[in-house]
N, C-alpha and C positions, 0 to 999 in steps of 0.2 A: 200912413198912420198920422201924419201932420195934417192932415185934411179933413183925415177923421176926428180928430180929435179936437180943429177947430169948430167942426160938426157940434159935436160933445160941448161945447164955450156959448153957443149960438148964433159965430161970427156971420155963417152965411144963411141963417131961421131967419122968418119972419113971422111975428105975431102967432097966430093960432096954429099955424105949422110944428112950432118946434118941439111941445110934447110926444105929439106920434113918431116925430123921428127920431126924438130921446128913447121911447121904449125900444124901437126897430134896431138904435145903436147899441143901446142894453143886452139886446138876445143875442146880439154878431159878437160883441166883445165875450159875454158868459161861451157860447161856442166853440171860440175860438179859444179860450183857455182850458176846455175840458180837451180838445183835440192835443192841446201842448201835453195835458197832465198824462192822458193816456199814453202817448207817444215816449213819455218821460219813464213812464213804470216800466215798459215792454224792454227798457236797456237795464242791463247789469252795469252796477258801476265799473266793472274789474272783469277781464276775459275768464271765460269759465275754464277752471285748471282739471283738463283732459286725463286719464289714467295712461299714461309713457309720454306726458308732454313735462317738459322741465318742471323738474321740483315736483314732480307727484310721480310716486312707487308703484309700478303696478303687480298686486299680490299674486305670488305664482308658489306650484309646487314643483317639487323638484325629483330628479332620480340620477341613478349613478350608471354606468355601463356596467356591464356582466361580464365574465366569461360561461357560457352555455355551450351544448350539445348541437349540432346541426346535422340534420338529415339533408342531404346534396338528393336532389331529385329534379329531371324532367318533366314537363308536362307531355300528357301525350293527350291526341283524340283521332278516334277509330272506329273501324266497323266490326261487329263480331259476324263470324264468316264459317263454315263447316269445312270442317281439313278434308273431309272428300262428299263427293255428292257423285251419283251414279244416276245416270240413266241406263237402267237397265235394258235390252234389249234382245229377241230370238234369234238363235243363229239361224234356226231350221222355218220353214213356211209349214204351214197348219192352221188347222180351227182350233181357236180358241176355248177348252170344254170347262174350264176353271179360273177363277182371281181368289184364293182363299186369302186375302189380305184387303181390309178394308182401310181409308185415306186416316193417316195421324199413329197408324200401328205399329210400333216397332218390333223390327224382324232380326232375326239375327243371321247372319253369316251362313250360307248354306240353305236358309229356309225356303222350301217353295213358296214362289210369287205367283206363278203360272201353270196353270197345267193345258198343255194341247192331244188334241186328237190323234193317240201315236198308231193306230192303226195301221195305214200305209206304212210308216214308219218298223213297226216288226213285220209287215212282209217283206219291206226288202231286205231288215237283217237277215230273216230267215232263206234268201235267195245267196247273198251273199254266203254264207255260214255255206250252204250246200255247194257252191261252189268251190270254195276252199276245201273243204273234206273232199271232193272227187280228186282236184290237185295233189293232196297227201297221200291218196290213198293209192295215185297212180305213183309216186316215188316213193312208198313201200312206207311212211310214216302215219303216225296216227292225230298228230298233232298234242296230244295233253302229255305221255310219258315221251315218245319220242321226237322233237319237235324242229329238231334242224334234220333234214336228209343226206341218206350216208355217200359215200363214193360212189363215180359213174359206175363202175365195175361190180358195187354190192348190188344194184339196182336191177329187178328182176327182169327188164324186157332187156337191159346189154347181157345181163348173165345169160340170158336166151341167146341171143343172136352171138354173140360169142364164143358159144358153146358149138353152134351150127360151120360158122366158119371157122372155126378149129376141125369138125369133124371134117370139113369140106377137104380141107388144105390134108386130113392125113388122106381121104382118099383120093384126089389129084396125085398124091405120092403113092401111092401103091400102084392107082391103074397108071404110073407113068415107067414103073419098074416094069409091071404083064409087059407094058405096047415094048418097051427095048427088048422083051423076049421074045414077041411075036403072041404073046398067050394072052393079048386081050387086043378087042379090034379097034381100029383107030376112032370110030362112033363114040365109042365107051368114054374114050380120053377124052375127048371134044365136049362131052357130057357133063366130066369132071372138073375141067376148065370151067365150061361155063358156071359150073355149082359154086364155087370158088368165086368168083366174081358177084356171083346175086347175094353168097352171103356176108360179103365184103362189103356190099353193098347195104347190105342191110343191118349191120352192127353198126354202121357208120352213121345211116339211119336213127337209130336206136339210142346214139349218144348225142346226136342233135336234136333227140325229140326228150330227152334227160333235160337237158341245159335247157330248153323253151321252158319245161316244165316247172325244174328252178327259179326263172327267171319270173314265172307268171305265179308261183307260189307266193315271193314276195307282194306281187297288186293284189292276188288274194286276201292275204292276210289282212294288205291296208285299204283293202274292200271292203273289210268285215269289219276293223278296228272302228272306221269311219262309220257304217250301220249301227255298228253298236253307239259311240257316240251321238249319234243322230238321234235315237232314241233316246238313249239318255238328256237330250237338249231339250226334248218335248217336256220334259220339269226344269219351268228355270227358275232359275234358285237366285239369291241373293246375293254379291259377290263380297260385301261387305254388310256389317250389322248397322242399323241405320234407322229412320221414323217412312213413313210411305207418305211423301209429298205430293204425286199425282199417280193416279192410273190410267195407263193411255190405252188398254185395250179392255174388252167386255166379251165375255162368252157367247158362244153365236157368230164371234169376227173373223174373218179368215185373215190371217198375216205374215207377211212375207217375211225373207230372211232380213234380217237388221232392221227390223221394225220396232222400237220404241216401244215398252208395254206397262213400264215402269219407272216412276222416280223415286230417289233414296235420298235423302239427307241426314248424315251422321251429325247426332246431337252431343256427345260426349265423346272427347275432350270436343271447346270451340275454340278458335283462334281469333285474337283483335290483330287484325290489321292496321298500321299506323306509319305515316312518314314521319320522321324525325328532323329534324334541319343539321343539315353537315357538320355545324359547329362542334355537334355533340358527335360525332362518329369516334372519337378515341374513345370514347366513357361508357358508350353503349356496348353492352355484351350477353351473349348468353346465358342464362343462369341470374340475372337480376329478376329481382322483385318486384311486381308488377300491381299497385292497386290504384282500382276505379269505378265508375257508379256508372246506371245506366238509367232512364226516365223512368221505367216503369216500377225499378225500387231504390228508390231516391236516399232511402236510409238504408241500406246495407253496404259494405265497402267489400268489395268481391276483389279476390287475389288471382292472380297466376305467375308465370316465369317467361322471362322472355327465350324466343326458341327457335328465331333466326335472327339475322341480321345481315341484309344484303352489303355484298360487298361493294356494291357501282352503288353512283348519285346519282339522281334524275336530273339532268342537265336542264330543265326548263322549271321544274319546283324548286331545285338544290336542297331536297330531302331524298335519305336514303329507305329505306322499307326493311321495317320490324313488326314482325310476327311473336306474340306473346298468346304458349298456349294455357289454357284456363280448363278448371276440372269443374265438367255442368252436370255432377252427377243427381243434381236433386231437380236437371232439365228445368230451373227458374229462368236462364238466358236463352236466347233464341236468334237464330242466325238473321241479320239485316241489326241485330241492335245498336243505336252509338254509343258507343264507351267513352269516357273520359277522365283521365286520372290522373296518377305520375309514377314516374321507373323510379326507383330508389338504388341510387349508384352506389352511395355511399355515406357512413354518419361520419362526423370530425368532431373533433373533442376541445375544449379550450377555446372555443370562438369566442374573437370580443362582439358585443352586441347592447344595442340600445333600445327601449321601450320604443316602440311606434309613436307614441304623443310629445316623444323630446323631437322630431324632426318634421321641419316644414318644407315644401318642394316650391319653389318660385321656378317655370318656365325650365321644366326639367331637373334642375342642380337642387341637391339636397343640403339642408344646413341644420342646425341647432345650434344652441343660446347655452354659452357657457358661465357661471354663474361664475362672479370674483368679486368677494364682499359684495355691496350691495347695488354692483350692477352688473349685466351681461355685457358678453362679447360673442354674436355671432360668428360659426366658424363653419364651413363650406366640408362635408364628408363624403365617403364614394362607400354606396349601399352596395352589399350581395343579395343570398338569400334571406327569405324571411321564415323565421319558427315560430309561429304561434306571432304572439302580439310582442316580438322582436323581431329588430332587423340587425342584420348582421352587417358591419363597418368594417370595409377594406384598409379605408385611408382617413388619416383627419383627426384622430381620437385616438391618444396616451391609454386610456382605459380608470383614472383617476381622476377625472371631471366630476365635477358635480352641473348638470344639465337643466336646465327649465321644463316643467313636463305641464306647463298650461298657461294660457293664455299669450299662447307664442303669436299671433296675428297683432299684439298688441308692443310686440317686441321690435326692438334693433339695437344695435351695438352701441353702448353707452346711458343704456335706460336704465334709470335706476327702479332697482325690486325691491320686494318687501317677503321672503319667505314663510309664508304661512300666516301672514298679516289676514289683519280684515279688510284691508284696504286692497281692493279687485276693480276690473272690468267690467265687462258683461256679465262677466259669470258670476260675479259676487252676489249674495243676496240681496236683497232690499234693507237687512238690517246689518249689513256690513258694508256697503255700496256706499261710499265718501261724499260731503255734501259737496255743490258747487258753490265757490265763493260770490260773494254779491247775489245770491240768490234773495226772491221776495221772503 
């Protein structure tokens, strides 16, 4: 500047130089002073006083802790599942001559699914059936009034042969008395003898062919039992009430024994299936209250009960399995749905609890800003559940605080407030919003 300025004097001009260098020093100096002036404006004289920086109040409102009602509930999420599904199937082989049930149809319990070709089927009832009546009718019973058969001895071929070797045996006694008199000849006895032995023989006959017939009475009977079932099998029925999820046979099919002809899926009642986390295994029980939503009615809140609770954990989830059954009588839910909701254990009474907007979470630890004259004191509290736009406070909180319930990010222990001032944060409006000092 001492250079320039002898510049400025003319020390080092000569003659007709020095006007143009006077204007060229003219422009640098005007330059340079507008550069100082701007540079001068852009500074506050005085640091701009911040809302929670000393000596300025930052406006907040305020709220108090509760005692409230708390519903204790789990979350749960799940699959809705059908408490039985049938695949139906023939016991018996046959053509297929019937499907009077079309796919989505609910059937009930009992209803014909199937009908097959029982033709073969009543002829060999009617084989069996005939062979049983010959059985009865040779051990003297009829089968409908009389149906067990009576003693060997009632039975009319031992009553025969019995009868024979009895007469045999008195005549062996008579002609044995003639021959000791000489008054019948020894042929005669010999005759008698032998009669005696064929009919001996043939009573003894007579009660082994009893006993076979007894014995083959019974495979009769469960010859016939069995035809008659068989036919009966050629309609198969439903074994539970249920919707018809597939049909795996068509009229015209010939199908073998335990062949698949139908699928069933019970829609009413359905069951959510859900693992639970071990935690909760004492609180969890039968008979709790179950509500949850499912995607495709996002606004209905659907109830049921829960309706087991397995007693084992799964060792690799560490959840145990609970089954909650649900009444689908208006069939809205449908089995594969996912459910999501919460078990409602139990409500408590008297909880202390604080607005959600008195508490800020720094790196997990929850705190709020307790309000003492005209500053806070942040104080570190231990959250439970939450009801509605409260949360419920284990630890940390008398329940007679007065709390900051806004512009907590602007907080910490020793700020001084302003309750219900105009003097704010960010949040304040534009015509409550504090000027900055040294501003233009």
């Amino acid at each position: 500047m001492k250079f320039v300025w002898k510049m400025a004097q003319g020390e080092t001009m000569q003659g007709s130089e020095r006007p143009a260098e006077i204007r060229r020093l003219t422009r640098y100096l005007a330059a340079m002073m507008l550069i100082t002036a701007l540079i001068s404006c852009g500074k506050e004289d005085t640091p701009a006083r911040r809302p929670g920086a000393r000596g300025a109040a930052v406006a907040i409102r305020t709220a108090k802790p509760q005692r409230i009602a708390i519903q204790r509930q789990v979350d749960l999420a799940g699959t809705l599942a059908s408490i039985d599904q049938a695949r139906v199937s023939s016991e018996v082989a046959g053509m297929v001559r019937e499907v009077p049930v079309n796919l989505g149809q609910e059937v009930k319990a009992g209803q014909v699914l199937v009908r097959l070709d029982p033709r073969e089927l009543e002829i060999a009832l009617r084989r069996a059936e005939s062979q049983l009546r010959q059985t009865e009718a040779q051990l003297g019973i009829d089968g409908v009034k009389v149906k067990e058969p009576p003693p060997d001895e009632d039975i009319a071929a031992v009553r025969t042969a019995a009868a024979n070797r009895d007469d045999a045996r008195a005549q062996l006694a008579r002609a044995t008395r003639l021959r000791s008199r000489n008054l019948l000849a020894q042929a005669d006895l010999d005759t008698a003898e032998t009669r005696v032995k064929v009919t001996d023989a043939a009573y003894q006959a007579a009660l082994e062919n009893v006993h076979s017939l007894k014995a083959s009475l019974q495979d009769r009977r469960a010859a016939f039992e069995l035809a008659q079932k068989k036919l009966e099998d050629a309609l198969i029925r439903a074994p539970v009430a249920g919707s018809v999820s597939e049909r795996l046979a068509q009229p015209g099919e010939f199908i073998r024994e335990n062949t698949p002809v139908i699928a069933l899926v019970q829609l009413n009642p359905l069951k959510v299936v859900t693992g639970i986390q071990e935690k909760y295994a004492g609180i969890i029980r039968p008979g709790l209250t179950v509500q949850f939503r499912v995607e495709s009615f996002p606004d209905r809140l659907f109830e049921g009960k829960v309706e087991f609770v397995s007693p084992s954990v799964d060792q690799a989830t560490r959840t145990f399995t609970v089954e909650v059954l649900v009444n689908n009588s208006d069939r809205k839910l449908k089995p594969g749905f996912f459910a999501k909701g919460t078990i409602l254990v139990q409500r408590d009474e008297n909880v202390l609890a604080v607005p959600e907007e008195t508490v800020s979470t720094l790196a997990g630890v929850a705190a709020v800003f307790i309000v003492e004259g005209d500053k806070v004191r942040q104080q570190t509290v231990e959250l439970g559940a939450r009801e509605g736009k409260n949360l419920e406070v284990n630890s940390g909180l008398q329940g007679n605080e007065t709390l900051a319930a806004s512009n907590l990010s602007q907080l910490a222990s020793g700020v001084s407030v302003q309750i219900g001032g105009s003097r704010g944060g960010p949040g304040a409006s534009d015509a409550t919003r504090p000027r900055q000092e040294g501003g233009r």
